[in-house]
N, C-alpha and C positions, 0 to 999 in steps of 0.2 A: 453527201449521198452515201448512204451504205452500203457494202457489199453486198451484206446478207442481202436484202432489198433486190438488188441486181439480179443475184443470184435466180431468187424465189420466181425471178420476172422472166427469164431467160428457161428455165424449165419449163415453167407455166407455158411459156408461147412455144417450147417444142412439143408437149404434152395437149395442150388444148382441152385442160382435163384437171380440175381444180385436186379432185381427188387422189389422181395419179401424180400428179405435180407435186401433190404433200408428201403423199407414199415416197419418192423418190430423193425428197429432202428430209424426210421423218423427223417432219412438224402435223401439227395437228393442221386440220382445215382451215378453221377462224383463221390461227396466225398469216397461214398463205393470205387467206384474204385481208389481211390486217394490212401486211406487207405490199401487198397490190395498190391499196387505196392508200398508202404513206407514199408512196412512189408515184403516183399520179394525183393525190396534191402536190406535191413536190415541184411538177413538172406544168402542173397545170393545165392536163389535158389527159382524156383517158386515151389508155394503151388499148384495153380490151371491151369487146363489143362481148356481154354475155347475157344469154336468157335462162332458161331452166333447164336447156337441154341443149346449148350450145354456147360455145366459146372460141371468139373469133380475135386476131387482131386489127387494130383499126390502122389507118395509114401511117398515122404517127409512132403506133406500137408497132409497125416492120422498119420504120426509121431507126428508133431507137433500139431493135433486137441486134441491128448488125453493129451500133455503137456500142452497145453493154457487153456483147460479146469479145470485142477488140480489147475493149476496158478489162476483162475478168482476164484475158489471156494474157496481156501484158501485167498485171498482176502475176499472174499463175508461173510465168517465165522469169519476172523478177524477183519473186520468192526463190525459184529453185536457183538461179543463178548465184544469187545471194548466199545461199546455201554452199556453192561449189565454191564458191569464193573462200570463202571461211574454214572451208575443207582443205582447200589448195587445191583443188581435181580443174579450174580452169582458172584464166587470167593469162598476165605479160611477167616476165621475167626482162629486168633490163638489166643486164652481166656487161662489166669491161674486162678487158685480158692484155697480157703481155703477149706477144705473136710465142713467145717459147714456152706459155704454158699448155697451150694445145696438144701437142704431142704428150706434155706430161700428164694429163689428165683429163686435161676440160672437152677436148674432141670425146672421147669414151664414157664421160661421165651425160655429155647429151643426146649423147644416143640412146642409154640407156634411160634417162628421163622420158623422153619425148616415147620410147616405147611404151612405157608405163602412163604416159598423161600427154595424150595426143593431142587435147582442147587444151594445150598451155604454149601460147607464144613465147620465145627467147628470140630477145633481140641482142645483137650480140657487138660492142665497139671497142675497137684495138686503139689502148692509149695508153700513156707511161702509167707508170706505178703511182706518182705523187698525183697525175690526173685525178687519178682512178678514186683516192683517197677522198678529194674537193668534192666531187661528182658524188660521194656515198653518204659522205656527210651534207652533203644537199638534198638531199633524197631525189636524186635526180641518176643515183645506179642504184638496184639493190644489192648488186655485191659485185666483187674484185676479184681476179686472179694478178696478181702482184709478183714483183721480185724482191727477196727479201734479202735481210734484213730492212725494216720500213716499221713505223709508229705510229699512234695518233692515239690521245687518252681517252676520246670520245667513242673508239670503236672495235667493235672485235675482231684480232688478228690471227692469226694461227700458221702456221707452216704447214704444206700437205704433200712435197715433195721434195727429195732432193737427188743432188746430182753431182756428179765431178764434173771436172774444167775439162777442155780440150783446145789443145793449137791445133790449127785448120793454116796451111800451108800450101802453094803450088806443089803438083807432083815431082815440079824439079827443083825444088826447095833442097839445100846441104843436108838438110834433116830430116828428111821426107822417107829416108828408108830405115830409121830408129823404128821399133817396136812401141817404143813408148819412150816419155820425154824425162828428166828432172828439169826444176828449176834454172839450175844453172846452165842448161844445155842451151837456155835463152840469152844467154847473158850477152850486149850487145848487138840482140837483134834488136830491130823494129817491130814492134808491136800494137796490133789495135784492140783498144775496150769499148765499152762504151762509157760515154759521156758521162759525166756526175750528174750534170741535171735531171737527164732519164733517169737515173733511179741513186741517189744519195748513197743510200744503206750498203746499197750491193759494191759501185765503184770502191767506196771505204773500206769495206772489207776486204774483196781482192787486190787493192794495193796492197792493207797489211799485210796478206797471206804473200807475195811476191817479197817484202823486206823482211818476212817470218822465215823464209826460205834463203832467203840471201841472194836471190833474183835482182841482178840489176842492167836491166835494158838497157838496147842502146839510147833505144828512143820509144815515148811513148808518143800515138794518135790517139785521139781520144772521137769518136764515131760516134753517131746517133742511134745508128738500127744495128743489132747483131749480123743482119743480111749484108751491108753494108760492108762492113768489118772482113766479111768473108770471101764479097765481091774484089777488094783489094786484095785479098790474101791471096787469092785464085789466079791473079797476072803476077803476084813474084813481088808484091810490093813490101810484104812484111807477113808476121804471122799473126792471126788474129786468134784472140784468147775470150772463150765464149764455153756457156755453161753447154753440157753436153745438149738437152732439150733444143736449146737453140741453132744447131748446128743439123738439125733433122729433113734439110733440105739444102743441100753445098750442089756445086757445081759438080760434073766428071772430073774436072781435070784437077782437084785437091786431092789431099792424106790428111787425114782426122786422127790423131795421135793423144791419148791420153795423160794430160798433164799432173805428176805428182806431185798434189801441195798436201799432201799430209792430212792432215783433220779438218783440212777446209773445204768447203763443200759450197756450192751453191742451193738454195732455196725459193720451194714456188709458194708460196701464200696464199690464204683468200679473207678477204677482207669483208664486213657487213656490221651495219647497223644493230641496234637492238632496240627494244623486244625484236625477235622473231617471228614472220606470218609464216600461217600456216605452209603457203605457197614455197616459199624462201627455203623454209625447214624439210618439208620434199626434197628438194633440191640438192639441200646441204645433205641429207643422207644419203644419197646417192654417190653424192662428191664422196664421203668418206667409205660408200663399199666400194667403189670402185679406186680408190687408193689403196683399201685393203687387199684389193684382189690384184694390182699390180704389185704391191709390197711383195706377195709371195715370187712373183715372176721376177723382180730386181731387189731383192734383200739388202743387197751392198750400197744401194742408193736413195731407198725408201722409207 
């Protein structure tokens, strides 16, 4: 069945007016009528009752006015939707994140999305870094906030923030009234990281940066969640060592003390697929002014 057809059919029976129904589709007459009588052989029954000076529909033509009608507008909405699709202006965003990239970024960066493209869903799931990776390469995320250092040949990675370390101690920690820490001032204590498995890259590297320093603990715990790490640290169990981002919610009763390892730094990532849709690419601009516009507020860490 044709559109045009539908179309010609749908005016004609608001018009009631073979004349006017052309005018309004600017076709000449015949074709209107061409069109009328393709559409009811078609159908196999006439739509319209007409004489020489009237034109009516028949029961079967008010049947099929409100079905052609449903027809042409679900059309008309999936054309433009189509459209916005391709554009990026609607659809879903499915983002995972590290619970410490929020502060860094990703909270300020959907805000200011969702201002600018209000008909775009973000669904948003907190899961390790190597998760995050399996899930993108499935197409099952379209992109990551990650902890870095992190890899994958298949997809594109970048850094978009960084940060120094800090030890987060009870307030009645020996050290707790230092300004700031070195390395060795740990030497001996207790301390929690997180876990290798949560994020490979990152564990790897802050040990080296600890025997780059000449850091050697008394003891290490090795923790799943940065929260976790700080909840211990909070009763006086040890000192937990966590990038600054992730420390953006401690208990009262801690001192957050910046820890000097020198040129080592922690890093937020994001992770994605490629080619890029249009939607994603929004998105990802936004990521990048809105780390531009925090680079100037935190130069030292950005």
């Amino acid at each position: 069945m044709d559109l045009k057809h539908l179309r010609s059919f749908c005016v004609l029976a608001e018009t009631l007016h073979f004349g006017r129904a052309a005018g309004r589709l600017h076709i000449v007459q015949p074709a209107l009528s061409n069109h009328i009588k393709q559409l009811e052989q078609e159908l196999s029954c006439r739509l319209f009752e007409r004489s020489r000076h009237h034109v009516s529909l028949t029961s079967a033509g008010h049947h099929f006015l409100r079905e052609a009608q449903q027809i042409l507008q679900h059309v008309s909405d999936t054309i433009e939707n189509t459209r916005h699709i391709a554009t990026g202006t609607i659809g879903t965003l499915h983002i995972g994140f590290v619970s410490s990239a929020i502060p860094a970024v990703l909270a300020e960066a959907i805000r200011r999305f969702t201002k600018r493209s209000p008909h775009v869903e973000i669904e948003l799931t907190e899961m390790s870094s190597g998760t995050q990776l399996a899930a993108i390469a499935e197409h099952n995320l379209d992109l990551g906030f990650v902890r870095m250092p992190i890899y994958h040949e298949h997809l594109q990675i970048r850094a978009i923030a960084r940060e120094h370390f800090e030890a987060i101690m009870s307030d009645d920690h020996h050290l707790a009234d230092q300004t700031r820490l070195n390395p060795a001032d740990l030497n001996e204590e207790t301390i929690f990281v997180l876990a290798r498995d949560n994020a490979p890259g990152f564990h790897d590297a802050l040990l080296g940066a600890f025997h780059q320093s000449g850091m050697i603990p008394g003891r290490i715990k090795y923790i799943r969640e940065f929260s976790t790490a700080i909840q211990l640290a909070s009763v006086n169990l040890g000192v937990a060592i966590v990038p600054r981002f992730a420390a953006y919610s401690t208990p009262g009763n801690v001192t957050r003390l910046r820890l000097d390892l020198g040129e080592n730094f922690s890093e937020i990532g994001i992770v994605h697929a490629t080619p890029v849709p249009p939607l994603l690419q929004h998105f990802l601009d936004i990521v990048e002014e809105t780390r531009l516009s925090q680079a100037k507020l935190r130069p030292a860490e950005l």
